[in-house]
C-alpha positions in Angstrom: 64.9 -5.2 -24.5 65.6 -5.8 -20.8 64.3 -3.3 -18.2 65.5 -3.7 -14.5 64.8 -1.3 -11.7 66.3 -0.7 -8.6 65.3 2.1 -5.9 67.7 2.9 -3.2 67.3 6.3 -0.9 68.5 8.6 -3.2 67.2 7.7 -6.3 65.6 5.4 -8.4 68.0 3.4 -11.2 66.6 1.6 -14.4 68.9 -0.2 -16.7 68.1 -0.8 -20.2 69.5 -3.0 -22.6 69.0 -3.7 -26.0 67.8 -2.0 -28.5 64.9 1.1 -28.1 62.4 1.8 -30.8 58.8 1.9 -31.6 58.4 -2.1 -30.6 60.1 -1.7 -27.4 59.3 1.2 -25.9 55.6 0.9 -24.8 57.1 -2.3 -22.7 59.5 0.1 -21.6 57.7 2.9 -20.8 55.1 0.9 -18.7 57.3 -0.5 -16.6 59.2 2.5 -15.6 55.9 4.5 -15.1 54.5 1.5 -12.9 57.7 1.6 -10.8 57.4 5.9 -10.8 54.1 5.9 -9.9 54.6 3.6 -7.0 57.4 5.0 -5.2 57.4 8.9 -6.4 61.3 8.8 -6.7 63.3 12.5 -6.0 65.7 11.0 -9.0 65.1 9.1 -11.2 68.3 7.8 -14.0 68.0 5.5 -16.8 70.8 4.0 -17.4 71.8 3.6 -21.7 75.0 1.6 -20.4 74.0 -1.3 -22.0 71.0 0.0 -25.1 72.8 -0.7 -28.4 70.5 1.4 -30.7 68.0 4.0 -30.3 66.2 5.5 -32.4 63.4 8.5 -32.0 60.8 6.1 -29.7 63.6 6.6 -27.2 63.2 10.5 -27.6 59.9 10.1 -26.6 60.8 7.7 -24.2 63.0 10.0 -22.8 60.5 12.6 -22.7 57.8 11.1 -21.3 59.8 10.0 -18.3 61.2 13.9 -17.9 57.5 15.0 -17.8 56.4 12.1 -15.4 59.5 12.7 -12.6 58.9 16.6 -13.4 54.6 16.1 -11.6 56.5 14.2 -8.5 59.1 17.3 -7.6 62.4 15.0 -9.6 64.6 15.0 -11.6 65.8 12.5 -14.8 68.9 12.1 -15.5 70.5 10.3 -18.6 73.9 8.0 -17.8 76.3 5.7 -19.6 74.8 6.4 -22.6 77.1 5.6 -25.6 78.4 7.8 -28.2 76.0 7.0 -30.5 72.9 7.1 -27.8 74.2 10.7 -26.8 74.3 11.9 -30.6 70.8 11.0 -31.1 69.9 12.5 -27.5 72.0 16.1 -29.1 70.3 16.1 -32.7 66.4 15.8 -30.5 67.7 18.6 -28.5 67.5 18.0 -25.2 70.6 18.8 -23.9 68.8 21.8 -22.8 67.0 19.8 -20.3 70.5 19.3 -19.0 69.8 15.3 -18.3 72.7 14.1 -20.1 74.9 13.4 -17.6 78.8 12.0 -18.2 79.1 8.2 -17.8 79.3 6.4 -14.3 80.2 3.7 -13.1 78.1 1.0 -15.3 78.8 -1.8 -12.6 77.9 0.4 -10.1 74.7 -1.4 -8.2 75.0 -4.2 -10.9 74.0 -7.2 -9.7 72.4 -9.8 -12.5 
């Protein structure tokens, strides 16, 4: 699982790769909560662009990070997320915390 982070003015981007589940997304969570914690982002998106399976340690990943953003005044949202990504996001129900958003740009900011 690869984790990078990038924080511009308006909002704070992390892209995953990989795969998320329960071996993963400790590493995961830590380092997005480090990167929260120390510069209290107004947005913060996690981009699935690249995250080949998920299973329900990314629902809880998911939710942590929408529970973390929510103490600092932000907002999460969800992008690039495949079809599969979005399905599993839709049977945990939380597209009623309307951060599922329709896919960008995935190159967008990309720079490896």
């Amino acid at each position: 699982m690869g984790v990078r982070v990038e924080n511009t003015p308006e909002k704070m981007i992390v892209w995953l790769s990989g795969e998320i589940d329960h071996h993963t997304a400790r590493q995961i969570r830590e380092q997005v909560d480090n990167a929260v914690e120390m510069l209290k982002p107004k947005r913060l998106c996690l981009d699935f662009g690249e995250v080949g399976f998920m299973d329900s340690s990314g629902i809880g990943l998911i939710m942590g990070r929408y529970r973390l953003i929510q103490l600092y005044g932000g907002d999460l949202e969800i992008i690039n997320a495949s079809e599969r990504v979005r399905k599993v996001i839709q049977f945990a129900g939380l597209e009623r915390l309307h951060v599922l958003k329709e896919k960008e740009d995935v190159n967008a900011g990309k720079s490896r």
